[in-house]
C-alpha positions as CSV (number, residue, x, y, z in Angstrom):
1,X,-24.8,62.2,19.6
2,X,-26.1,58.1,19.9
3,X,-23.7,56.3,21.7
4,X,-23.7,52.9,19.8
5,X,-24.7,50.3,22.7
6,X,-23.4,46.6,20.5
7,X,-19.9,48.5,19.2
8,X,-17.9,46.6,22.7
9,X,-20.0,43.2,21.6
10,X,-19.6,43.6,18.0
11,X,-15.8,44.7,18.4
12,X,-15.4,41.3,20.5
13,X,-17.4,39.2,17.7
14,X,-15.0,40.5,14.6
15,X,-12.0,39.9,17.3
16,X,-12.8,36.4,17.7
17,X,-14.1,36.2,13.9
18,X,-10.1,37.4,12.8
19,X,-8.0,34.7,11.2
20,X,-5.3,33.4,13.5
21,X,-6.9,34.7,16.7
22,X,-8.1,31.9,19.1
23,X,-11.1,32.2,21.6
24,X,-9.9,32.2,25.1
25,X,-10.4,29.4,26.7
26,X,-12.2,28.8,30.1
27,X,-10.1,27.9,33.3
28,X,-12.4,24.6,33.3
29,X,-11.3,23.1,29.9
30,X,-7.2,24.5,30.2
31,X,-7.7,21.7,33.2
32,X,-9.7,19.7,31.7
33,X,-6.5,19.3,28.8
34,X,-4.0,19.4,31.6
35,X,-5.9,16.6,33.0
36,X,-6.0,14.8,29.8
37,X,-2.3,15.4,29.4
38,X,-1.1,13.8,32.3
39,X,-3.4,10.7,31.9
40,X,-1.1,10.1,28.0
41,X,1.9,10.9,29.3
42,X,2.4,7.3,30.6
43,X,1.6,6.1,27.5
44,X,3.4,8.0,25.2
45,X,6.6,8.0,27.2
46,X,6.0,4.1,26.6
47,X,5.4,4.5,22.6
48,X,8.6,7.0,22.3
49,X,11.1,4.5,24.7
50,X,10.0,1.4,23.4
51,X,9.1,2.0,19.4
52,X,10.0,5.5,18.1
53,X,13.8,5.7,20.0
54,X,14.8,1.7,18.6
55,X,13.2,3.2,14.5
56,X,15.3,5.5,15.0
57,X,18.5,3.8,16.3
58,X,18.1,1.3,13.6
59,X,17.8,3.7,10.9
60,X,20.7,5.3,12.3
61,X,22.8,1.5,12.7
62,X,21.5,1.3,9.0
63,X,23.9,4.1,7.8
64,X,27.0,3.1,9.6
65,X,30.1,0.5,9.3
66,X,28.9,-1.4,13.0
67,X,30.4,-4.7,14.2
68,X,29.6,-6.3,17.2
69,X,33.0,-5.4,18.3
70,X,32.8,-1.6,17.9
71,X,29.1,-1.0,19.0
72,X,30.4,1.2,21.9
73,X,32.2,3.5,19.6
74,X,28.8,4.2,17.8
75,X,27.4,7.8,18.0
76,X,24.7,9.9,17.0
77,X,27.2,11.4,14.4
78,X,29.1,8.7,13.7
79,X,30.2,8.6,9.9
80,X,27.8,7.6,7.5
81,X,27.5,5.3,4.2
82,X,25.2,3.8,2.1
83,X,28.0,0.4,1.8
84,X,25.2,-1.5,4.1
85,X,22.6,-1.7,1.2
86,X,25.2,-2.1,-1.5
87,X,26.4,-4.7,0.6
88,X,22.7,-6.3,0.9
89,X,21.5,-6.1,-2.8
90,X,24.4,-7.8,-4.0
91,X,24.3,-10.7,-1.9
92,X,21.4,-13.3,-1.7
93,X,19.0,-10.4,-0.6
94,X,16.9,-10.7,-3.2
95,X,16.7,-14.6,-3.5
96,X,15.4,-14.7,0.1
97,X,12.9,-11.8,-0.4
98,X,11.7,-14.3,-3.6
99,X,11.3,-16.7,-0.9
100,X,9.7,-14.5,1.8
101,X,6.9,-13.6,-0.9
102,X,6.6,-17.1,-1.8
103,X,6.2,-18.1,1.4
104,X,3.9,-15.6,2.8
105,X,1.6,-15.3,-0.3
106,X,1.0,-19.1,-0.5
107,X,1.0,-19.1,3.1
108,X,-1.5,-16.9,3.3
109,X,-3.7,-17.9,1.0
110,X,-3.8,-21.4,2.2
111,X,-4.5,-20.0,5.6
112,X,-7.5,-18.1,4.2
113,X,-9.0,-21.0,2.4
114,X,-8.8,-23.5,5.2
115,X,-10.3,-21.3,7.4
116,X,-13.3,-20.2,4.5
117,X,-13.6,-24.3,4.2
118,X,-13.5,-24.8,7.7
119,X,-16.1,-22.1,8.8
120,X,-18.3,-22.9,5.6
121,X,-18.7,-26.8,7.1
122,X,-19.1,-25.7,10.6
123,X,-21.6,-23.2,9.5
124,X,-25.2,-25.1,10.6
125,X,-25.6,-25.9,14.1
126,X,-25.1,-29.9,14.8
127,X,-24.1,-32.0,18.0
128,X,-20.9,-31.4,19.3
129,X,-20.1,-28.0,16.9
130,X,-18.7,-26.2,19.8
131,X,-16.5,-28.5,20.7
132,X,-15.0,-29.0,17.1
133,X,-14.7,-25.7,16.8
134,X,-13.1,-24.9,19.6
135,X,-10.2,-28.0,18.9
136,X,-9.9,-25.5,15.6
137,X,-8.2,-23.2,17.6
138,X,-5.5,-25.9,18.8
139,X,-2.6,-25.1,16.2
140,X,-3.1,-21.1,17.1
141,X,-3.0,-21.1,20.2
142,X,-0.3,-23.8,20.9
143,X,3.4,-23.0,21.3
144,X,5.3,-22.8,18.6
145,X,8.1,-24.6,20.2
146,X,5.5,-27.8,20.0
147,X,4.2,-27.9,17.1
148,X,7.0,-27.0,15.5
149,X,8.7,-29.9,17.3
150,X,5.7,-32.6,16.4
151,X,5.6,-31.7,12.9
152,X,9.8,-32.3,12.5
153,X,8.9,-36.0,14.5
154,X,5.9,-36.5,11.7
155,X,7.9,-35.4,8.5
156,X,11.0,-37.3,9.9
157,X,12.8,-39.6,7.2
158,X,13.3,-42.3,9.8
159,X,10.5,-42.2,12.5
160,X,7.9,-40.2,10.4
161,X,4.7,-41.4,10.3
162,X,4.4,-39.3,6.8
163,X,7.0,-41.2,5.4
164,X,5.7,-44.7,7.2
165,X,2.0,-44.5,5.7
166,X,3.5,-43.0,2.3
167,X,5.2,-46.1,2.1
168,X,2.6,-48.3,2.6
169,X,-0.1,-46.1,1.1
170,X,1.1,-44.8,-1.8
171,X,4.3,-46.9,-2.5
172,X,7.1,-44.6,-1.7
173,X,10.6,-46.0,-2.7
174,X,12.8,-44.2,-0.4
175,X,11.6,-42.2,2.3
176,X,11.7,-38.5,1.9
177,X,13.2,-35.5,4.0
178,X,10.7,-33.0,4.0
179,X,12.8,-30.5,5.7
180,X,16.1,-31.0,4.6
181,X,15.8,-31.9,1.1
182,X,16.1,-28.5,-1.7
183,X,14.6,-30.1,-4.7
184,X,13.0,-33.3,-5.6
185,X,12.7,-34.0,-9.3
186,X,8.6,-35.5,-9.8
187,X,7.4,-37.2,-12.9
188,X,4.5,-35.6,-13.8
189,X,2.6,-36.4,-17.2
190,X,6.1,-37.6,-18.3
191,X,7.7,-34.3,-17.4
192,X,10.1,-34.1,-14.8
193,X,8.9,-31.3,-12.7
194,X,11.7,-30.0,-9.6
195,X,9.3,-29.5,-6.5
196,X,11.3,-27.5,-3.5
197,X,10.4,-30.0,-1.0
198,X,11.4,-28.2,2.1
199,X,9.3,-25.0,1.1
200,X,6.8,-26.4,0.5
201,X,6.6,-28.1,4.0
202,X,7.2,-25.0,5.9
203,X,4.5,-23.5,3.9
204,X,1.8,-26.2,4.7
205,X,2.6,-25.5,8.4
206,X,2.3,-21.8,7.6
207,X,-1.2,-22.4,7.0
208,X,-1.9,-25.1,8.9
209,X,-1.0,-22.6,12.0
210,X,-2.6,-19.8,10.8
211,X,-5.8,-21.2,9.3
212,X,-8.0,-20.7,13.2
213,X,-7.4,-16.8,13.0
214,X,-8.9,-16.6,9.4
215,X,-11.5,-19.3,10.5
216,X,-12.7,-16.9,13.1
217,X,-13.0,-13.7,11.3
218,X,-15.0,-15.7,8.6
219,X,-16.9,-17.3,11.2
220,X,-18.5,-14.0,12.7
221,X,-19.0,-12.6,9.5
222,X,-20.9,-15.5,7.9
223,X,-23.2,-15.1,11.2
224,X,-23.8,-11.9,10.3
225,X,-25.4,-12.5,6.7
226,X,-29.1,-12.2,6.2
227,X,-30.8,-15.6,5.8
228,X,-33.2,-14.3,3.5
229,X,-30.7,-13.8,1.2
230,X,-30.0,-17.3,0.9
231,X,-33.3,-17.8,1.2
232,X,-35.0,-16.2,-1.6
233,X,-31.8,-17.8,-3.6
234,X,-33.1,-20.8,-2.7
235,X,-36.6,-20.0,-3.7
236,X,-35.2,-19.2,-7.4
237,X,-33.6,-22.0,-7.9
238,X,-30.4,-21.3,-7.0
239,X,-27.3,-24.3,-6.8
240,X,-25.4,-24.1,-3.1
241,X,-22.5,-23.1,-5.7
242,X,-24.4,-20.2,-7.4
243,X,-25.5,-19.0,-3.5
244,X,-21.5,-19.4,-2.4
245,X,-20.2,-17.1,-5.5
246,X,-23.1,-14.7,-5.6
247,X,-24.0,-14.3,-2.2
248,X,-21.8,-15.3,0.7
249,X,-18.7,-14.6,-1.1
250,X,-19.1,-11.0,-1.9
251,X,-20.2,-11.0,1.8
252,X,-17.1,-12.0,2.7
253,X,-15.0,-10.1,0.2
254,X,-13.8,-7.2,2.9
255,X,-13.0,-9.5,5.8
256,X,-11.0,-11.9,3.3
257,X,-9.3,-8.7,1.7
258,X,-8.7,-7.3,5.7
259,X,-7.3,-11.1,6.8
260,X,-4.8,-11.0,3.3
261,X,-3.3,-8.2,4.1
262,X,-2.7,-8.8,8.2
263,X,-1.7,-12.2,7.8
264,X,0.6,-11.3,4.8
265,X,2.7,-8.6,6.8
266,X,2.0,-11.2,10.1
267,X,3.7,-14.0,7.7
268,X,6.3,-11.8,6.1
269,X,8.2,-11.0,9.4
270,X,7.9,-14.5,10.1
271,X,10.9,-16.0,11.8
272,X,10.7,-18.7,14.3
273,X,8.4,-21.3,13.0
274,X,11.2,-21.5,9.9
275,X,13.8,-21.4,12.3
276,X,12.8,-24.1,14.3
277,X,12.0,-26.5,11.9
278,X,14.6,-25.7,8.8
279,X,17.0,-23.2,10.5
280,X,17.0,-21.7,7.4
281,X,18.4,-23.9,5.2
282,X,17.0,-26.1,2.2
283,X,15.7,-23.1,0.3
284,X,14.0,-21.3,3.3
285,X,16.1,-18.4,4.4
286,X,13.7,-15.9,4.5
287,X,14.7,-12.2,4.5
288,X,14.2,-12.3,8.6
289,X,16.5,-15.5,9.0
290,X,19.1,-13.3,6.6
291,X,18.9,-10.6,9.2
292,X,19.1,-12.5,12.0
293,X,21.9,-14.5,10.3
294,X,23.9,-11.5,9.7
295,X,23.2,-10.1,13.2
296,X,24.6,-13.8,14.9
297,X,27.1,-15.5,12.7
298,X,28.4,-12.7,10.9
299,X,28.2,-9.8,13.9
300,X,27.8,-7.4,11.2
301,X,24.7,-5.2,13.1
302,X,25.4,-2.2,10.5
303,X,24.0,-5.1,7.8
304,X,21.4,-6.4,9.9
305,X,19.9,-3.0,10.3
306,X,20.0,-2.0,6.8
307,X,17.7,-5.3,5.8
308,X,15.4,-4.7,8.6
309,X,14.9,-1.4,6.9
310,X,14.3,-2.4,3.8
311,X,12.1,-5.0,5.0
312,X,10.1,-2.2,6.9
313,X,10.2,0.0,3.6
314,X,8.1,-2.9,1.7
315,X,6.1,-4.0,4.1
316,X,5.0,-0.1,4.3
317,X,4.3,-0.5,0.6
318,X,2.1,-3.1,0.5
319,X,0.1,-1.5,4.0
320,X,-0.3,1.9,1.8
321,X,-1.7,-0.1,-1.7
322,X,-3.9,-1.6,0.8
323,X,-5.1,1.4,2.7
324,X,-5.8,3.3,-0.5
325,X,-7.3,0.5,-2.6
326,X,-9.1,-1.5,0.5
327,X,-10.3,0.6,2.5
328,X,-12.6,3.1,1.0
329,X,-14.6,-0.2,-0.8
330,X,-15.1,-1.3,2.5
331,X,-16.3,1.6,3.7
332,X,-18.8,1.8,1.1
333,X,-19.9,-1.7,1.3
């Protein structure tokens, strides 16, 4: 009788080889993991204190009747409701998430195309680039407290130098409030045409601020096209607007798609530069002054919560259409 010498190693081999039977591991990597454990667990006690525990909590406020006067009685268990988002889709909800989406889509794309213009003339190297493009980065990087404050002194009615050179420049009547005037009615090819003045003004700040950040995304990535490109263009015949719309711009394509979507959800949220300069008023309460509104004057924190959840729902649904139409063209590109 053989004895079968490779039955222990073959036995161990269809062992390991089982489904739902895991290979022991060695002393040196159940350390190695321990090791890596301990070096996260800072880090994720962070993450779970200071953004998973307040999602929660607010979905939870979301849910409930809470006042400012009865937040101590609040539990875990507490009775729940849905009156919170009755309560915010039949007030003005939806006219400030109108203006929220006004505001952040023109806001955004006036952002982008100051920066493309911006990084498209500051493109070839001349005397004294650097320094012009480093004075590009002054509204970014400012605080908003500011510039916020300089343009409310430049669009004043009274002391504006807007309204002082409109006057002489272009013959203004009356001087105009920019930030506390609703609606203007403007005579346009003999139609009268209602323009909402103060919207509009927070929006050209929106991009005036924002433009640097898109003008240095665009900046690195126009460094980053091949010159040969342009130049066998060139060689052919090609117009400087043929070589903009047929080669730099689909160059440019991802980054512009990747900038619309962060400064869209950056934009969306926004809250202080509106604050400061209109407060809210004049037809720009956007859906974050509405919350913060209701969290202040009214004290009503179970409302508050229920629109910073909604808020977070849409803003989830525009990060999802972008992940699943954005990113795998980028990736092939």
């Amino acid at each position: 009788m053989k004895l079968n010498k490779d039955a222990p190693a073959g036995q161990a081999a269809r062992a390991a080889a089982l489904p739902g039977r895991r290979p022991r591991r060695s002393p040196m990597a159940r350390e190695e993991q321990r090791a890596g454990l301990t070096l996260l667990s800072p880090t994720l006690v962070l993450v779970l204190v200071m953004v998973v525990l307040p999602i929660l909590w607010t979905i939870l406020l979301a849910f409930q009747k809470v006042r400012i006067l009865n937040i101590r009685s609040v539990g875990l268990f507490g009775p729940y409701t849905v009156a919170n988002f009755d309560q915010v889709f039949s007030g003005s909800f939806f006219q400030a998430l109108g203006t929220t989406l006004a505001y952040s889509v023109l806001g955004t794309t006036g952002a982008i195309l100051l920066g493309l213009i911006a990084s498209l003339a500051l493109r070839k190297p001349f005397k004294g680039r650097t320094l012009i493009r480093a004075s590009m980065l002054l509204p970014y990087v400012a605080p908003i407290v500011a510039v916020t404050f300089t343009w409310a002194t430049m669009l004043d009615p009274q002391f504006g130098v807007v309204n002082y050179w409109g006057k002489r420049l272009f013959g203004w009547e009356e001087s105009i409030p920019f930030l506390s005037e609703r609606v203007r009615e403007v005579s346009f090819l003999g139609l009268q045409i209602e323009v909402p003045t103060a919207l509009i003004a927070v929006i050209l700040f929106e991009a005036w601020r924002s433009f640097p950040f898109a003008f240095l995304f665009l900046t690195a990535r126009l460094h980053a096209v091949p010159d040969s490109l342009e130049e066998a263009a060139r060689v052919d015949g090609a117009t400087p607007i043929q070589r903009f719309f047929y080669i730099i711009l689909p160059q440019l394509l991802p980054t512009i798609a990747m900038l619309s979507v962060l400064r869209f959800i950056w934009t969306f949220n926004s809250f202080d530069d509106i604050y400061l300069l209109t407060g809210g008023g004049a037809g720009t309460e956007v859906v974050a002054v509405t919350v913060y509104n209701f969290l202040t004057a009214r004290g009503d924190i179970g409302a508050a919560s229920a629109q910073a959840l909604v808020l977070a729902l849409i803003l989830g649904l525009f990060v999802g259409i972008y992940i699943k139409f954005f990113t795998r063209k980028e990736e092939v590109s």
